[in-house]
C-alpha positions, -999 to 999 in steps of 0.1 A, spaced: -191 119 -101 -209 120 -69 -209 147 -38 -173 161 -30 -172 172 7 -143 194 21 -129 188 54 -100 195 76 -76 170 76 -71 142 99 -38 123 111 -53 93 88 -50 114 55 -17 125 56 -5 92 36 -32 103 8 -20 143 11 17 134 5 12 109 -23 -11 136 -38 21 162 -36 41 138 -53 22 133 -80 33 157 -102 66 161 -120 81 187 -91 66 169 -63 82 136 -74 113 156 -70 115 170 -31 80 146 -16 83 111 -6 55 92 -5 71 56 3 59 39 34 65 44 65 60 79 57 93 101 67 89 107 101 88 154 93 53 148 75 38 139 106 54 164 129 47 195 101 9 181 102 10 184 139 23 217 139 -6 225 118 -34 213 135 -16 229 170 -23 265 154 -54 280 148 -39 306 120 -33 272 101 -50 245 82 -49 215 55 -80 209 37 -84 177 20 -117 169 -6 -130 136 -2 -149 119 -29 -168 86 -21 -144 84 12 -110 88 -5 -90 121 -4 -89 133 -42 -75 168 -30 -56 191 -10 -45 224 -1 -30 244 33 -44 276 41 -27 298 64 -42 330 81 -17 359 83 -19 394 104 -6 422 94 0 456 93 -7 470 62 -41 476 47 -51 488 84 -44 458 101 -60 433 75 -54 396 78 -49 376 46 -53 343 39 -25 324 20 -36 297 -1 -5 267 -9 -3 229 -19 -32 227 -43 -32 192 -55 -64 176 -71 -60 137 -82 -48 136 -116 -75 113 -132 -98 136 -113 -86 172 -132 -113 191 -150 -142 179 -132 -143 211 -113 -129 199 -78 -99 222 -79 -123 257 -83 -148 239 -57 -116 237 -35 -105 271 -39 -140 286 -35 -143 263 -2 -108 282 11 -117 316 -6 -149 314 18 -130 300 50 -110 333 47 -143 354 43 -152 333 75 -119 342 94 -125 378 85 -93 383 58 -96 410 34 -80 392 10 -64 360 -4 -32 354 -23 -13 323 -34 18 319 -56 15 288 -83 48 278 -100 55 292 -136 52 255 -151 16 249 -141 -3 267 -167 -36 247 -163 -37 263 -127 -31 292 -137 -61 292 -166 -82 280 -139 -74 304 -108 -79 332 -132 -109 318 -151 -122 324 -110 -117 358 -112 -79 355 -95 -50 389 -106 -19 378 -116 -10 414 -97 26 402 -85 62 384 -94 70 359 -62 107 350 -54 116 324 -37 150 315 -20 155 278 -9 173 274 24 
């Protein structure tokens, strides 16, 4: 398969990023990947890369982005002051599933939080992806709480 490197995103992935979050059957439903690219991709990408607490993480195999994920870095009170990391936006390339680049992905953000200093990491994956669900726990991940959302 060859050597997949992580990086943080540039301004030239974001095409490959949103195309990867409309891949699936509820990203086809809110993403649009059609070109020129809506004009809020690029402003929410710069308001990533303006924040240190924040950032999108794209693997690149054989100089194409084959997946993604944002990882946010959250203070807070409880656990004496622990930060957190919050893990979102997984996406691996669908011919590219189950050749490991989706636990090499999470391990690569697992140890960016160890890096930051977070005490933990958490993420929420939507009830219809079972597959990520077998594989964040097949890395040792809790399912330890219900999420709720509310859309705005």
């Amino acid at each position: 398969m060859g050597e997949v490197l992580f990086r943080d995103a540039a301004l030239a992935d974001l095409r490959a990023i949103v195309a990867l979050l409309a891949e699936d059957t509820l990203g086809e439903k809110r993403e649009d990947p059609s070109l020129p690219l809506d004009p809020r991709y690029a402003a929410a990408f710069a308001a990533i890369q303006a924040d240190p607490h924040h950032r999108l993480i794209v693997a690149e195999l054989a100089g194409r982005v084959v997946g993604c994920l944002q990882l946010s870095f959250i203070p807070g009170i409880a656990f004496m002051g622990a930060w957190r990391g919050l893990i979102e936006a997984v996406r691996v390339s669908s011919e590219l599933r189950g050749q490991g680049i989706g636990a090499a992905l999470i391990d690569h953000a697992v140890e960016a939080c160890r890096a930051y200093g977070c005490k933990m990491v958490q993420l929420t994956s939507h009830k219809s992806r079972t597959d990520a669900h077998r594989l964040y726990e097949r890395l040792g991940w809790a399912r330890s709480h219900d999420g709720f959302k509310l859309s705005l």
